[in-house]
C-alpha positions as CSV (number, residue, x, y, z in Angstrom):
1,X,8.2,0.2,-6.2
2,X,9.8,-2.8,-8.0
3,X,9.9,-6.5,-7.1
4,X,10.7,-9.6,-9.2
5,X,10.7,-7.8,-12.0
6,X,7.6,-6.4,-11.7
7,X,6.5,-2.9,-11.4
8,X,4.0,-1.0,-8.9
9,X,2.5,2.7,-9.2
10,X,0.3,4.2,-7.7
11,X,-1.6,7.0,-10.1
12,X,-4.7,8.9,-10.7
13,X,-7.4,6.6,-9.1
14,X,-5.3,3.4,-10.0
15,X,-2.9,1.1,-8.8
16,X,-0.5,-0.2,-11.8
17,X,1.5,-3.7,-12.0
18,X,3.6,-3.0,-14.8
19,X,6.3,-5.7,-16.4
20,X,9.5,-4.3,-16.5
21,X,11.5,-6.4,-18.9
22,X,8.6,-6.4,-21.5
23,X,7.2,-3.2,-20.8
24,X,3.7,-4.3,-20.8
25,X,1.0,-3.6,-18.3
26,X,0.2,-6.5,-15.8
27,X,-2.9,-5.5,-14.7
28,X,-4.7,-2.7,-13.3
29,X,-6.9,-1.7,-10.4
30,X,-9.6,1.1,-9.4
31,X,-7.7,2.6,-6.4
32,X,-7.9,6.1,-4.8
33,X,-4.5,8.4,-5.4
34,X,-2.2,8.0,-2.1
35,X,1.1,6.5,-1.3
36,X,3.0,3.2,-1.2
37,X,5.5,1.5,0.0
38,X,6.7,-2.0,-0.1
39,X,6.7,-4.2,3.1
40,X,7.7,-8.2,3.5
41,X,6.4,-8.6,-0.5
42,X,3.4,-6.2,0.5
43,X,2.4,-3.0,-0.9
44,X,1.3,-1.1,1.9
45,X,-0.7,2.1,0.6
46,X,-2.4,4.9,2.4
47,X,-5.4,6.6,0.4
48,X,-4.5,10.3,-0.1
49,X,-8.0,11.9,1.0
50,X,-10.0,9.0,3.5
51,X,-7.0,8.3,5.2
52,X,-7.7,4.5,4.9
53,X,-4.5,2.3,4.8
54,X,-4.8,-0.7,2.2
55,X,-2.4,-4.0,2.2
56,X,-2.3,-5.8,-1.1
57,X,0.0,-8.8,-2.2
58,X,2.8,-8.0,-4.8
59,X,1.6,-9.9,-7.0
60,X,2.3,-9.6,-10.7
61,X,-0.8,-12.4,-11.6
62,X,-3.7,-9.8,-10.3
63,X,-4.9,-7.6,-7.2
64,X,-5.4,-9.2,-3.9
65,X,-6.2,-7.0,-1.0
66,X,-5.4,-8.0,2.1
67,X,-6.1,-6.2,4.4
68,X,-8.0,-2.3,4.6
69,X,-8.3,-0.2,7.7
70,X,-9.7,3.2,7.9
71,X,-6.9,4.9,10.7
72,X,-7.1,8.5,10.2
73,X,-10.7,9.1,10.8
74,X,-11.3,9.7,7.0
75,X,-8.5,12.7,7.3
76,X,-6.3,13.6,4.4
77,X,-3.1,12.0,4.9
78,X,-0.2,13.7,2.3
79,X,3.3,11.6,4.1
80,X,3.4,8.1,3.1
81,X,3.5,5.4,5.4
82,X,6.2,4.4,7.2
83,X,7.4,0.7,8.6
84,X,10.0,-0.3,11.4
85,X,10.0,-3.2,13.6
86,X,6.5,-5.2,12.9
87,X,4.8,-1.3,12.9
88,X,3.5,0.7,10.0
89,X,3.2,4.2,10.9
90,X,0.9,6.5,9.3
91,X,0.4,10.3,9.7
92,X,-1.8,13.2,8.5
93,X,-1.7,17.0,9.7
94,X,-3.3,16.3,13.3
95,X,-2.2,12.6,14.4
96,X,0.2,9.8,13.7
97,X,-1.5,6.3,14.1
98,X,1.2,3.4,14.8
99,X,-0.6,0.0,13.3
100,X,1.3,-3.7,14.6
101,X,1.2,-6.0,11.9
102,X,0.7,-9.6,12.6
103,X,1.7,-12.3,10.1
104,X,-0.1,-15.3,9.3
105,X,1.6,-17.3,11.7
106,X,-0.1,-14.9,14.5
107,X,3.7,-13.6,15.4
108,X,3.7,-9.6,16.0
């Protein structure tokens, strides 16, 4: 996904931030292979084989988690997440799991 400039990818047991003007890698972080999607300046990922959804900060200065939630009971989950409203939706093969998202100001 892009933002600002920068650059965000999911690969092979790593999450990438690259810079797109100068081509040059931001950072890099030990991550298991999923999907993402980006969410109010969020990268909202969902790990491929545990199922466990992961919020981290866009942030092109370094990784910052910010939240991590295991919501598939450690089930591979192939679809990527979804968001509408204040709700990221997640699925695997068996369930769907509808997660509210409250922001730092407590709203829903």
């Amino acid at each position: 996904v892009h933002r600002f400039g920068s650059l965000y990818g999911l690969g092979k047991d790593q999450l990438v931030c690259l810079d797109v003007v100068g081509e040059a890698v931001r950072w890099r972080q030990p991550l298991a292979e999923g999907s993402l999607i980006l969410v109010d300046g969020h990268l909202v990922i969902l790990e491929q084989m545990s199922g466990r959804l992961r919020v981290v900060a866009a942030d092109p200065e370094g990784f910052r988690e910010r939240a991590s939630l295991d919501v598939l009971g450690r089930s591979p989950a192939f679809a990527p997440p979804s968001f509408a409203g204040r709700t990221i939706y997640v699925r695997n093969h068996q369930e769907m799991v509808a997660v509210d998202v409250v922001g730092s100001d407590g709203a829903r």
